[in-house]
C-alpha positions as CSV (number, residue, x, y, z in Angstrom):
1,X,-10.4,92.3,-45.8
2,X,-13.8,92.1,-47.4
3,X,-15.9,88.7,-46.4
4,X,-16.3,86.3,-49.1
5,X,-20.5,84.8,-48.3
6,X,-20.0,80.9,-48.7
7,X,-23.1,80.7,-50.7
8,X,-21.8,83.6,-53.0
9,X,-22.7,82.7,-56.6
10,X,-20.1,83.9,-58.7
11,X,-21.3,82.3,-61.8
12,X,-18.8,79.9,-61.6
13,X,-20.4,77.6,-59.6
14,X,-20.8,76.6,-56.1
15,X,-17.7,77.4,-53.8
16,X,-15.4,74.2,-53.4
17,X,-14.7,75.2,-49.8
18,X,-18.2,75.0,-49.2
19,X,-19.0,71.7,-50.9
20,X,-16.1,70.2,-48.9
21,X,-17.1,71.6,-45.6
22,X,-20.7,70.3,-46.4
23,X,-19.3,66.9,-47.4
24,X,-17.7,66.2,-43.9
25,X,-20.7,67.5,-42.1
26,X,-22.4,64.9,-43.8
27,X,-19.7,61.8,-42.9
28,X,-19.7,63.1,-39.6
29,X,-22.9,62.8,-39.2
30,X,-23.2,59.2,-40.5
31,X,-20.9,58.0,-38.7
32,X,-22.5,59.1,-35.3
33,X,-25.7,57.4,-36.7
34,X,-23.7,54.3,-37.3
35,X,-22.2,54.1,-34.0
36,X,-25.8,55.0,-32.0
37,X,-27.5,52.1,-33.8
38,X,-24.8,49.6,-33.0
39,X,-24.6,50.3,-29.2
40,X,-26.6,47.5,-27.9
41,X,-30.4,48.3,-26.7
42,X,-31.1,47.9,-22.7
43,X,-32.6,44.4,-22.1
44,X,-36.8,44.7,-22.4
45,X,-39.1,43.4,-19.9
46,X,-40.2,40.0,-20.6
47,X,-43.7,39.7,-20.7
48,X,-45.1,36.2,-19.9
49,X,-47.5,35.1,-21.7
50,X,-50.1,32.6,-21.0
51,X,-49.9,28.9,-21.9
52,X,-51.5,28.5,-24.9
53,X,-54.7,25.9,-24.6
54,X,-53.6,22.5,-25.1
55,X,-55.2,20.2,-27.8
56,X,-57.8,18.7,-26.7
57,X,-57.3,14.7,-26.3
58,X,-59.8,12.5,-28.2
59,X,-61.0,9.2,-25.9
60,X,-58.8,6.8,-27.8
61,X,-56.1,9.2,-26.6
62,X,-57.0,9.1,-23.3
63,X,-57.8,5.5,-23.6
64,X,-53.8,4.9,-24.3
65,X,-52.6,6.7,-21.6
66,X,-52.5,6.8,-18.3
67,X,-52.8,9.8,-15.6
68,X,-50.1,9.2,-13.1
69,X,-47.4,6.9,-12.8
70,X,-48.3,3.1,-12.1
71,X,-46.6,0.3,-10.7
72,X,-47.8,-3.0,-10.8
73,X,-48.2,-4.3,-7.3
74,X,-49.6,-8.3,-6.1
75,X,-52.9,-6.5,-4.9
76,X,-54.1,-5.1,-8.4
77,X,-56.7,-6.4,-10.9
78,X,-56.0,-8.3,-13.8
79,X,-58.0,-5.5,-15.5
80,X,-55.6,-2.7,-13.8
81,X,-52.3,-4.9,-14.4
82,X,-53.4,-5.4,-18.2
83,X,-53.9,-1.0,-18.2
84,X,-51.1,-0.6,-16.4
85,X,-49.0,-2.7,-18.8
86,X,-50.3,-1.2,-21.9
87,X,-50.3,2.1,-21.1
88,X,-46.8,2.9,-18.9
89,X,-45.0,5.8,-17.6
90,X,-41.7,6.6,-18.8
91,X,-38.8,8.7,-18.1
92,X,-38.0,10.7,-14.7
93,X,-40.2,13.6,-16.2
94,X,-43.1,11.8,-16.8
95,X,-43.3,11.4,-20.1
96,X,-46.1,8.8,-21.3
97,X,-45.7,6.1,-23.5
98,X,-48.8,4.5,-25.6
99,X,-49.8,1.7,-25.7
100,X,-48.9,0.9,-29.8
101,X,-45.2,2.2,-28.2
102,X,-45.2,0.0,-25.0
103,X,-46.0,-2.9,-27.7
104,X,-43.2,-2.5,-29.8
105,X,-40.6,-2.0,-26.8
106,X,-42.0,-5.3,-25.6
107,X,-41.8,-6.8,-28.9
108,X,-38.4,-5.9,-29.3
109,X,-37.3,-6.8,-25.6
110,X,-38.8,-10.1,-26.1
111,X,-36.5,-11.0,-29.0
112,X,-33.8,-9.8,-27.3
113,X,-34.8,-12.4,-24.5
114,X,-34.9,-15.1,-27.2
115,X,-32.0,-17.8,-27.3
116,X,-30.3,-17.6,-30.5
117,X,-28.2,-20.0,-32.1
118,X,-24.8,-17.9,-32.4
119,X,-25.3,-15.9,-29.5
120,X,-26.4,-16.0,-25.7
121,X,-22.9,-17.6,-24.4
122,X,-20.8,-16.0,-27.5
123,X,-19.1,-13.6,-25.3
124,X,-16.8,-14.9,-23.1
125,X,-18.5,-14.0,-19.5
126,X,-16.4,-12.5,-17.1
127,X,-15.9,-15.7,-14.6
128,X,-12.3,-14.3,-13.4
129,X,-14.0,-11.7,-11.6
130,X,-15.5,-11.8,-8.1
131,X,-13.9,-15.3,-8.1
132,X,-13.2,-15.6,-4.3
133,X,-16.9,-14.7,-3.8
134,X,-18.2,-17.3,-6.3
135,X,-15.4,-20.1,-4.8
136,X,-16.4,-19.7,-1.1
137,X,-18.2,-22.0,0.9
138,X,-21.6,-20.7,2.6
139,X,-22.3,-21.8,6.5
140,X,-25.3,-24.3,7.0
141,X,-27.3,-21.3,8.5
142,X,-26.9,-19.1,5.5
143,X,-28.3,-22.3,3.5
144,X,-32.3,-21.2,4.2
145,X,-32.0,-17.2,3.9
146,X,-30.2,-17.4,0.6
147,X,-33.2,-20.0,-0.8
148,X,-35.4,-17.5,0.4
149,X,-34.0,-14.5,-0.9
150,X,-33.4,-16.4,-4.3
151,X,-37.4,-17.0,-4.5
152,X,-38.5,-14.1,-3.2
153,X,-39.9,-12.8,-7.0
154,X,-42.0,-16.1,-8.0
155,X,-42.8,-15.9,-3.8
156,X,-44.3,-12.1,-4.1
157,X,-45.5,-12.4,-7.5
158,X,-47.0,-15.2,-8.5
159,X,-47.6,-16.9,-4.3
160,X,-48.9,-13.5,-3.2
161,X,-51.3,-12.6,-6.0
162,X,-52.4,-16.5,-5.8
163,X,-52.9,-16.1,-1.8
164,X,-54.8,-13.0,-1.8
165,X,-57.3,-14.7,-4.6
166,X,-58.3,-17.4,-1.6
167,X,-59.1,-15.0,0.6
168,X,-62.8,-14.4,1.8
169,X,-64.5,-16.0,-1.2
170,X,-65.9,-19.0,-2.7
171,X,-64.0,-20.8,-5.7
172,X,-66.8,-19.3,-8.2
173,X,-66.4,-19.2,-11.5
174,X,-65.4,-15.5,-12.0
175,X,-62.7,-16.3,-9.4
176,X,-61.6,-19.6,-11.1
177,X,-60.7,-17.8,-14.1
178,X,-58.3,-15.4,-12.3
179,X,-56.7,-17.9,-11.0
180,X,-55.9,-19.5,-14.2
181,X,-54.5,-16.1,-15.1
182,X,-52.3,-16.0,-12.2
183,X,-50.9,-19.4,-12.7
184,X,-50.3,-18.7,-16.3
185,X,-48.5,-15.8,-16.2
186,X,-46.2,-17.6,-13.6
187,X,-45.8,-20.1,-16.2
188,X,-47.3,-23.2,-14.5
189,X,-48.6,-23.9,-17.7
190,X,-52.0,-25.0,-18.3
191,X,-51.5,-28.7,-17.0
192,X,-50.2,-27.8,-13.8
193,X,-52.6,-25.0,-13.2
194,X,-55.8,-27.0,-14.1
195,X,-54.4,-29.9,-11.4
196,X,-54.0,-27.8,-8.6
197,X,-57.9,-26.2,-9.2
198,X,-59.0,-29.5,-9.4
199,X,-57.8,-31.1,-6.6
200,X,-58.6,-27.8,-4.4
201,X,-62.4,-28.4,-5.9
202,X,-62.2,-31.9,-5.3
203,X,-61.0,-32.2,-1.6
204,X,-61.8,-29.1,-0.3
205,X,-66.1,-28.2,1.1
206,X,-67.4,-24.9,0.6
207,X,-66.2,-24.4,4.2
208,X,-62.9,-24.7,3.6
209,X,-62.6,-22.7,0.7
210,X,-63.5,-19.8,2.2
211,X,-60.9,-20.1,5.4
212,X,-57.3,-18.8,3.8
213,X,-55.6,-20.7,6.4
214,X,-57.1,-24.1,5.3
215,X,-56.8,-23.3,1.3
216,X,-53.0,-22.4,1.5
217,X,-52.4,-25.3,3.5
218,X,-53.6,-27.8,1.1
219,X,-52.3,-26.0,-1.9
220,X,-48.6,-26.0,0.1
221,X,-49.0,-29.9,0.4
222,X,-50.3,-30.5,-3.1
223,X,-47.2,-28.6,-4.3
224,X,-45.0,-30.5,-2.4
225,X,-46.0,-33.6,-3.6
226,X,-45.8,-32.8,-6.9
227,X,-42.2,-31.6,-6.5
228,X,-41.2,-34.6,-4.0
229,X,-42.1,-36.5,-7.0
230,X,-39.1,-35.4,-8.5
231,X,-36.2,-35.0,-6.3
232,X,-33.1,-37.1,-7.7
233,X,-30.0,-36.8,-6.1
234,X,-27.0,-38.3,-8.2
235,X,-25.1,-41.5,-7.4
236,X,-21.7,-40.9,-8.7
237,X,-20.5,-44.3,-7.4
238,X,-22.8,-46.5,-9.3
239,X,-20.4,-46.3,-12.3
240,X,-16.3,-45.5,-12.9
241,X,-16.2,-43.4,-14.2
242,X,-19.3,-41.6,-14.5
243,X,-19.8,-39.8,-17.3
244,X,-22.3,-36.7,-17.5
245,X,-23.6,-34.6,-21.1
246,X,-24.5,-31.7,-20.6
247,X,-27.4,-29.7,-23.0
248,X,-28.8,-26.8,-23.9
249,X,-29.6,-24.0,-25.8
250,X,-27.3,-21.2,-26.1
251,X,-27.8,-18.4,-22.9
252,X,-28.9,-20.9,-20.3
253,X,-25.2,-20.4,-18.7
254,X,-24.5,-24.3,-19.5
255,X,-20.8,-23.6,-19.5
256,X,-21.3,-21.9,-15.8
257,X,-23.6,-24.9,-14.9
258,X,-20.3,-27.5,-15.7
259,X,-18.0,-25.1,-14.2
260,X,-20.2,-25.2,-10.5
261,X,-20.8,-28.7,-10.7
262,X,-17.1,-29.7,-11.3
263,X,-16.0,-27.4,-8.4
264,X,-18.8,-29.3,-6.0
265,X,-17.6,-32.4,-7.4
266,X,-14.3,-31.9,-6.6
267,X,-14.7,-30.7,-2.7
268,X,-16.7,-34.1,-2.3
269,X,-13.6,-35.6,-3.2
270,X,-14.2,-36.5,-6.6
271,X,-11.5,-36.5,-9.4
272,X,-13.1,-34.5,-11.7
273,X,-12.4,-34.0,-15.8
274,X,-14.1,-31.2,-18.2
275,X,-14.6,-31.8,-21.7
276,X,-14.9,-28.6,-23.9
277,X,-17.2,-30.1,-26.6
278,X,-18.8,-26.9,-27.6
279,X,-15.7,-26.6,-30.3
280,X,-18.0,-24.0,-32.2
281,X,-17.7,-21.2,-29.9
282,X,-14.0,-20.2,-29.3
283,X,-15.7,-18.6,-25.9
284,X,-16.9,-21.9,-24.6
285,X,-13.6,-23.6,-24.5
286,X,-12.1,-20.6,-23.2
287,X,-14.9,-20.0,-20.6
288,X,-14.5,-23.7,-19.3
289,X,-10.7,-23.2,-19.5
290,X,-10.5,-20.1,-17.3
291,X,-12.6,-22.6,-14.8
292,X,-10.2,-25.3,-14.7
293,X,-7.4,-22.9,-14.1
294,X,-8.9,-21.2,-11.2
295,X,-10.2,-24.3,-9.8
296,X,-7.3,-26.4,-10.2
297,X,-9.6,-29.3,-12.7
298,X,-8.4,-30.5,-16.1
299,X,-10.4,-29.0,-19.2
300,X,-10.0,-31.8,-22.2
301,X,-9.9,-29.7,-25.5
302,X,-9.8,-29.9,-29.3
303,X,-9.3,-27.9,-31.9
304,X,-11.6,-25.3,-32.8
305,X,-14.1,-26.1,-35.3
306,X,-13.3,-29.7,-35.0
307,X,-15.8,-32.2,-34.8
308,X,-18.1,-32.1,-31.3
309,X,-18.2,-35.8,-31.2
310,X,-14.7,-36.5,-31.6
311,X,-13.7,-34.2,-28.5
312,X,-16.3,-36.1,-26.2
313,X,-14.7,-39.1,-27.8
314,X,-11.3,-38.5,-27.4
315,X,-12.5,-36.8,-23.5
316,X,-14.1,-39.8,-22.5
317,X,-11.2,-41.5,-23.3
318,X,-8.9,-40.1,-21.8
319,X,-11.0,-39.7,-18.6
320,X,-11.2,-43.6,-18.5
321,X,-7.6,-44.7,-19.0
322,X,-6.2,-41.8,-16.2
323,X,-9.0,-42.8,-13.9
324,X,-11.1,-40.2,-13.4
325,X,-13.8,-40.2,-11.1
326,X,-16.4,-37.7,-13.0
327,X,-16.2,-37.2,-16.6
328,X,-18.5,-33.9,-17.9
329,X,-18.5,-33.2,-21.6
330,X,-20.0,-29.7,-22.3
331,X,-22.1,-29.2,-25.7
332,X,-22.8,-26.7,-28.4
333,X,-25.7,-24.8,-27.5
334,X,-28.7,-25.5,-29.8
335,X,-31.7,-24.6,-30.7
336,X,-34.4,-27.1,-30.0
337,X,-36.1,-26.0,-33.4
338,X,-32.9,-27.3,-35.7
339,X,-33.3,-30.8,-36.4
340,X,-29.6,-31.6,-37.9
341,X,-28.1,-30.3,-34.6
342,X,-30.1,-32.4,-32.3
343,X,-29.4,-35.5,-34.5
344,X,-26.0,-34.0,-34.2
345,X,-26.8,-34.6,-30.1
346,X,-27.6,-37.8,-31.2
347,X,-24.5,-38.8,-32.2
348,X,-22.7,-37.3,-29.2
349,X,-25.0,-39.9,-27.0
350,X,-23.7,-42.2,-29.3
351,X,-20.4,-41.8,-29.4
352,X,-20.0,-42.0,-25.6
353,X,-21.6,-44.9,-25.6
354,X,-18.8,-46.1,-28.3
355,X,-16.1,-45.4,-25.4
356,X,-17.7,-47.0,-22.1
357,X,-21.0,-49.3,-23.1
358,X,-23.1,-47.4,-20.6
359,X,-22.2,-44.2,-20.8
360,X,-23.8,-41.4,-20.6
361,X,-24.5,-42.0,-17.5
362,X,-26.5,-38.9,-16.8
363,X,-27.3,-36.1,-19.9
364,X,-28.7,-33.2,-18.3
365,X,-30.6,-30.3,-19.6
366,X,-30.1,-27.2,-18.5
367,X,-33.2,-24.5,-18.8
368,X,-33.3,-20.6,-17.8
369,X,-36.0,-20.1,-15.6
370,X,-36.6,-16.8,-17.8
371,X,-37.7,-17.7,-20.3
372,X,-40.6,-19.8,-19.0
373,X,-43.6,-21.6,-20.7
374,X,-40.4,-22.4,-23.4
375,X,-38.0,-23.9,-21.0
376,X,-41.4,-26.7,-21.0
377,X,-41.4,-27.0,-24.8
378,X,-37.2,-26.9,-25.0
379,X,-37.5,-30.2,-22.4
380,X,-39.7,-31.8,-24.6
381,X,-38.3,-31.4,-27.8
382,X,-34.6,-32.6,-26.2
383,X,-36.5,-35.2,-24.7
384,X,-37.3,-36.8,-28.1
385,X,-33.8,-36.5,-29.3
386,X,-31.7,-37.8,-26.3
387,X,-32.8,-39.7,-22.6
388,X,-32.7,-36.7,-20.6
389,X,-32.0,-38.1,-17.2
390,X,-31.8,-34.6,-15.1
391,X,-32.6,-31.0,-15.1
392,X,-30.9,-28.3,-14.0
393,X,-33.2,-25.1,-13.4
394,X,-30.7,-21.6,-13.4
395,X,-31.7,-18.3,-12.8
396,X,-34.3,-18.1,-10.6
397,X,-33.0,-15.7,-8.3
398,X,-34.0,-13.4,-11.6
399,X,-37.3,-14.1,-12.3
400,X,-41.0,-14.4,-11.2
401,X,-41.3,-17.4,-13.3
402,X,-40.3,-19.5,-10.7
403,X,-43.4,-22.2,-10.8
404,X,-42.2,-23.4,-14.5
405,X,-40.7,-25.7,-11.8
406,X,-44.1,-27.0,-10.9
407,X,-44.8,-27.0,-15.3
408,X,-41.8,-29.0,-15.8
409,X,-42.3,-31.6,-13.4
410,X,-46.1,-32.2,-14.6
411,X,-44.5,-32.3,-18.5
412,X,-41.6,-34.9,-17.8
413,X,-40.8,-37.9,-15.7
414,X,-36.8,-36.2,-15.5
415,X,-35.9,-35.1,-11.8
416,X,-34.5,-32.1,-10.9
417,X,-31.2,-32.5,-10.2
418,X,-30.4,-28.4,-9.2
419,X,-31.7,-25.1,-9.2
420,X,-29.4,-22.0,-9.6
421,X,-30.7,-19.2,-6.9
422,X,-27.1,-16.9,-7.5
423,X,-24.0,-16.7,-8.9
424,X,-21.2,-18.4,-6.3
425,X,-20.5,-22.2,-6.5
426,X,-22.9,-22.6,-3.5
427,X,-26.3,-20.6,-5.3
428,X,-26.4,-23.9,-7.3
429,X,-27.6,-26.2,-5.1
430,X,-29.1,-29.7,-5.3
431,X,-32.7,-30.0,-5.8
432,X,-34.5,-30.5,-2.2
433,X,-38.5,-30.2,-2.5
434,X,-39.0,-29.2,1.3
435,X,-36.6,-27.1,1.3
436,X,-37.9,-25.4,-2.3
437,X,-41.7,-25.3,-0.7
438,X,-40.7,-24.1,2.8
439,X,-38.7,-20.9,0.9
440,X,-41.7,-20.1,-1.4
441,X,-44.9,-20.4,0.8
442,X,-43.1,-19.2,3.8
C-alpha cells in the first residue's frame, strides 16, 4: 500500500485529514495553557518595607497636642491643667484629640448637662429597682463614712489643690490669684472666694501664713461659721398640718427629693400626704405614685394636663379635712429663665395660701450640685418669685462642685435644710454644718 505524505499537494488543496489533525493539536494545546495559568501561583515572599517618613508637624500642631496621656491630678499647675484640658488623650490606642475637637465635645457635653424645660425628669426613673437598698435604715456608725465618702470629690479636688496652695509660701500676689482660680472652679463663686482671702489676710501675720497647720485651721473655722450660719432643721409641729412646696427645675431629681422626705417623715411618725402637682409630665405623677405604693403613703393626683394649681388646691384640701400631719405638693419643673411659669409658681403660693391662711409653710428649692455657679443664679431668680424658706442640695456624691454650698449660703439668707450624698432614703440627710466640715477638711 503506497503512503499518502500528509502535506501531499494534489492540486486540490490541502488534505482535510491534515487540517483536522492540525486543528486539535491546536485545542489541545490551548487548553493546557488555560489550565496552567489558572492553577494558583505559590504565595511570594513579602518584603517589608520601611515606614514611610511621617509629615512633619507644624508648631501649632504640636501646640494642640499632647505627647503622652495626661490625667489631671490636685498637684498640677493651672497652666498644666488648662494644657491638659485642651489638649486630651482619647481612645485605648492613643489616639489624640485637639484642642478645636476637645472644645466642641465640651460644648456639646455642656448642653447636654443643661436643665431643659421638657426633659431632665421626663423619663420615668427606675425607683422600683434596688428598692430594699434605697428603703433601709443605715446604723449611727455608718452615718460619718458615708458623709465622707459622699465628699470625697469636692474633698480631693477643690480642698486638696486649695491645701497644697498654703503650703511653704507667703499669700503673694501670684499666689492669690491661683487661689481665686481654685475656688472658682469649685464654684464658690466670687463672693465666697474673695471672703475667705480676706479674712485669711486680715487675721492671719506673715508667720502664720506660711505654717500649713495654722492656715488650714483658720480657713476650717471660717468655713464653719459660714455654714453654721445656715443650719435649719424643720419644725413640723409648729403648724397642722404643715404644708411643704417643693421647686425646681427639671433634672434636679425633685420628684426623688419628695419621695425621701415623705419616707423620713413617715418613720418619725408623721402622717404623711403627696401631692402630684407636676400634672405636665405623665412621668412625675407616675414616679411619685410608684413611691407611695412602695412606701405605703397616699399620692393626691389630678388629671393630666389639668391645672397645677387646682391639684395643690384640691391636695391641700384634702390633706386638711383627713388630718394629715405633712402635706408636700410636688411642682412642674421650670426653668428659672421663663417668666409666665414662675408667675405660674406664684399662683401655686397663692393658692395654698387660699386653703389654710399660712400655708406654705415651708417652699423648698431643690438645686443639683452639678451644675454649680447656676444652682446660685437658679436660687436667686426663684427667690424673687416665691419666699424660698429651704434648700435642698442633691447630688454631691457626683461632683467636685461641692463648695457651691459655701456660694449659696453667702447669696441667700435660706437655710439648708438637706444635702443628698447617695441614692437610699438615708444619703439624704438633714443639713448638719459640723458634721459637713469635719467630712470635707478631714
Amino acid at each position: 500500500m503506497q503512503m499518502i505524505p500528509l502535506l501531499a499537494n494534489t492540486g486540490q488543496g490541502v488534505d482535510p485529514i491534515v487540517i483536522g489533525v492540525i486543528a486539535a493539536i491546536l485545542v489541545i494545546v490551548a487548553i493546557v495553557f488555560f489550565v496552567m495559568r489558572s492553577k494558583p501561583k505559590p504565595p511570594a515572599d513579602i518584603e517589608v518595607k520601611a515606614d514611610a517618613p511621617k509629615p512633619k508637624k507644624s508648631a501649632l500642631d504640636d501646640r494642640l497636642e499632647v505627647e503622652a496621656p495626661v490625667e489631671i491630678t490636685d498637684d498640677m499647675s493651672l497652666a498644666e491643667i488648662k494644657r491638659a484640658k485642651a489638649a486630651k488623650i482619647t481612645g485605648d490606642k492613643g489616639k489624640r484629640e485637639t484642642a478645636v475637637e476637645a472644645t466642641e465635645k465640651s460644648k456639646v457635653d455642656h448642653e447636654a448637662q443643661k436643665p431643659k424645660e421638657d426633659a431632665g425628669e421626663d423619663k420615668l426613673e427606675e425607683v422600683s429597682a434596688g428598692w430594699d437598698a434605697m428603703l433601709e435604715e443605715e446604723s449611727v456608725s455608718e452615718t460619718g463614712t458615708k458623709l465622707s465618702e459622699g465628699l470625697a470629690k469636692t474633698r480631693t479636688g477643690f480642698i486638696g489643690r486649695l491645701s497644697a496652695l498654703f503650703k511653704g509660701e507667703e499669700l503673694n500676689e501670684n499666689l492669690v490669684d491661683e487661689i481665686e482660680e481654685v475656688l472658682f472652679t469649685a464654684d464658690i463663686g466670687t463672693s465666697a472666694a474673695n471672703d475667705i482671702l480676706e479674712a485669711v489676710q486680715e487675721h492671719l501675720n506673715g508667720d502664720q501664713k506660711q505654717d500649713p497647720a495654722t492656715v488650714w485651721a483658720f480657713v476650717r473655722q471660717y468655713v464653719l461659721k459660714k455654714l453654721k450660719a445656715r443650719e435649719g432643721k424643720l419644725d413640723l409641729d409648729a403648724h397642722h398640718p404643715f404644708v411643704i412646696l417643693v421647686v425646681g427645675v427639671n433634672g434636679v431629681g425633685k420628684t426623688t427629693t419628695i419621695g425621701k422626705l415623705a419616707s423620713k417623715y413617715k418613720k418619725q411618725g408623721k402622717s404623711v400626704l403627696m401631692v402630684a402637682g407636676d400634672t405636665f409630665r405623665a412621668a412625675a405623677v407616675e414616679q411619685l405614685g410608684v413611691w407611695g405604693e412602695r412606701t405605703n403613703i397616699p399620692v393626691h393626683q389630678g388629671e393630666q394636663d389639668s391645672d397645677p394649681s387646682s391639684v395643690i388646691y384640691a391636695g391641700i384640701e384634702r390633706g386638711a379635712k383627713e388630718g394629715f400631719d405633712v402635706i408636700i405638693c410636688d411642682t412642674a419643673g421650670r426653668l428659672h429663665t421663663k417668666a409666665n411659669l414662675l408667675d405660674e409658681l406664684r399662683k401655686m403660693n397663692r393658692v395654698a395660701s387660699k386653703v389654710i391662711d399660712t400655708a406654705p409653710h415651708e417652699t423648698i428649692l431643690v438645686l443639683d450640685a452639678n451644675t454649680g455657679q447656676n444652682a446660685i443664679q437658679q436660687a436667686k431668680l426663684f427667690k424673687e418669685a416665691v419666699d424660698i424658706s429651704g434648700i435642698v442640695l442633691t447630688k454631691l456624691d457626683g461632683t467636685a462642685k461641692g463648695g457651691v454650698i459655701l456660694g449659696i449660703c453667702e447669696e441667700l439668707d435660706s437655710p439648708i435644710r438637706f444635702i443628698g450624698i447617695g441614692e437610699s432614703v438615708t444619703d439624704l440627710r438633714e443639713f448638719k454644718a459640723d458634721e459637713f466640715v469635719e467630712a470635707l477638711f478631714m
